[in-house]
C-alpha positions in Angstrom: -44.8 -19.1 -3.4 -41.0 -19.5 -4.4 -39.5 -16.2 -4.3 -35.6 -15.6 -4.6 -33.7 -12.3 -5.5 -30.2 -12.0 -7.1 -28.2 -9.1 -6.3 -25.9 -8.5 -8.9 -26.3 -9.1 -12.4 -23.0 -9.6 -13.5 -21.8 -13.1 -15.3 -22.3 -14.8 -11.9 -25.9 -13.9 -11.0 -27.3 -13.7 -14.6 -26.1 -17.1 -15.4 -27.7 -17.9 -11.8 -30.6 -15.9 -13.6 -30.5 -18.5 -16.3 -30.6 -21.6 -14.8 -32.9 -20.3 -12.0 -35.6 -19.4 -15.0 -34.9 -21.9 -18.0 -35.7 -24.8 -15.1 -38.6 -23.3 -13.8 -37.2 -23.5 -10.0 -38.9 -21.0 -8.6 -42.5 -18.5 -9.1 -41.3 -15.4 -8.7 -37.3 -13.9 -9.5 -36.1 -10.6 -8.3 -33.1 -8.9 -9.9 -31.1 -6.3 -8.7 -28.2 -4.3 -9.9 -26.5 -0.7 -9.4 -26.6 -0.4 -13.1 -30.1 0.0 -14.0 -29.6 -0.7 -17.8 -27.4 -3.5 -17.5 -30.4 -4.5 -15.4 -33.2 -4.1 -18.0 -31.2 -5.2 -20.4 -31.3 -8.8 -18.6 -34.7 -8.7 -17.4 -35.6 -8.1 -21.1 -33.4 -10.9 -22.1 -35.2 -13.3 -19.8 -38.9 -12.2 -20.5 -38.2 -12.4 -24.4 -36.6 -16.6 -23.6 -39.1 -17.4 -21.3 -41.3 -17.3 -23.8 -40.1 -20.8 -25.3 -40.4 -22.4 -22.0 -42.8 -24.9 -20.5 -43.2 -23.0 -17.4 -43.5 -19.1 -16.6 -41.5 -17.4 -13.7 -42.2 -14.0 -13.0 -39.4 -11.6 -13.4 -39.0 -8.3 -11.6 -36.3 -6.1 -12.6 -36.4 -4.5 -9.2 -35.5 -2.6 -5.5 -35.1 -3.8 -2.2 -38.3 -3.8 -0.9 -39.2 -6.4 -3.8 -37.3 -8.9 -2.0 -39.0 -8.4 1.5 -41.0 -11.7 1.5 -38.2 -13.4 -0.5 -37.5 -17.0 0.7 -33.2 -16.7 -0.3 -32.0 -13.8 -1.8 -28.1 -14.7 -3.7 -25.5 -11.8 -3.3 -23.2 -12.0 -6.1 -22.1 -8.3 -6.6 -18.2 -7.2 -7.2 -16.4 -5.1 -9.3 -14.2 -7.9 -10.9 -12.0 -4.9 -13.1 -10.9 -3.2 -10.3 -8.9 -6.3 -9.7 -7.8 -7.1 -13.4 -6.6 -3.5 -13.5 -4.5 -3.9 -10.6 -3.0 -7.5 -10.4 -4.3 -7.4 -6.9 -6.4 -9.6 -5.8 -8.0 -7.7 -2.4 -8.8 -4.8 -5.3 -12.5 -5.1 -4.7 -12.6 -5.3 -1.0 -13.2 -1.6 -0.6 -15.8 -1.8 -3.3 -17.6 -4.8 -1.7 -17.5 -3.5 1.8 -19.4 -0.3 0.9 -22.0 -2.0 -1.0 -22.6 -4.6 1.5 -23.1 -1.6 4.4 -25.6 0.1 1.9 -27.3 -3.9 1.0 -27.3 -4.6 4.4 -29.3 -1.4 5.9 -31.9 -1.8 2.3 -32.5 -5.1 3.8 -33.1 -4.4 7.4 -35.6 -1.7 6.5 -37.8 -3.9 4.3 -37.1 -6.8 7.5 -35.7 -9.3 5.0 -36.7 -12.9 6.8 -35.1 -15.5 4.6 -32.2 -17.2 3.9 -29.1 -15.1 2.7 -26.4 -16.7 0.1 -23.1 -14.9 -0.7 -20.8 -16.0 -3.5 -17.7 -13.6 -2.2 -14.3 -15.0 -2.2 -13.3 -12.9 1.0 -17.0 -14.7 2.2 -15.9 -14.8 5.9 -14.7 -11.0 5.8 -17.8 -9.7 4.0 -20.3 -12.3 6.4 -19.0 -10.5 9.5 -19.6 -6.9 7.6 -22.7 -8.0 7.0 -24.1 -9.7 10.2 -22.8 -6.7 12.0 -25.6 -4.7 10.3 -28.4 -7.5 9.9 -30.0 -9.8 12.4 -28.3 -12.4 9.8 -25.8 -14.0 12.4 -28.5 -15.6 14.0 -30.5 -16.6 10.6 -29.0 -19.2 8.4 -27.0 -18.7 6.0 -24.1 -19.5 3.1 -20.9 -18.1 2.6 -18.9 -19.7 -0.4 -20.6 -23.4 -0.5 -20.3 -23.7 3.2 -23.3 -23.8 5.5 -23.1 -22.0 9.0 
């Protein structure tokens, strides 16, 4: 089975969403998002378009432990407004960092096996937050386009 999970449903992973579901790319999509409406908002959005499609992907509005036997799960979280607000552009670092530590430990304890995709601009910063929690420095993985 094709399983991926999107972490963060802003413009970034719902148009990721999108494409992912309108080309039939995969069996099964997991969607996350600290904003459980925002989050069934989308999932709704999906199940209603799907319905014009060739093809059906199964869509879970869901938690961690739906993305334990996911083959790539795609991190797109961020708080972009905490950098509008500012002007500065290292706004959402704080931001990022504590949700990686808390995505990071979610996906230890369900002994996430796949291949991990972040789509940070700070990507090398975050990747060593991230590896230093994980067993993901010795998995592979994407940061920003680049494969490591």
């Amino acid at each position: 089975m094709r399983k991926i999970g999107i972490i963060g449903m802003g413009h970034v992973g719902s148009t990721l969403a999108h494409i992912v579901i309108d080309r039939g790319m995969v069996d099964e999509i997991v969607l996350l998002d600290i904003n459980q409406k925002h989050l069934k908002a989308e999932a709704l959005d999906f199940w209603d378009a799907q319905s014009f499609l060739p093809h059906h992907t199964k869509i879970i509005a869901g938690d961690y432990k739906d993305l334990a036997d996911a083959n790539l799960i795609v991190s797109t979280f961020g708080n972009v407004n905490l950098t509008v607000e500012s002007g500065d552009r290292f706004a959402e670092l704080q931001f990022n960092v504590k949700q990686i530590r808390s995505m990071a430990e979610q996906l230890k304890k369900v002994h996430f096996d796949g291949v991990f995709f972040d789509d940070y601009e700070s990507g090398r910063r975050y990747y060593c937050c991230l590896s230093k929690r994980t067993c993901f420095a010795q998995k592979p993985s994407y940061r920003n386009g680049n494969f490591s």
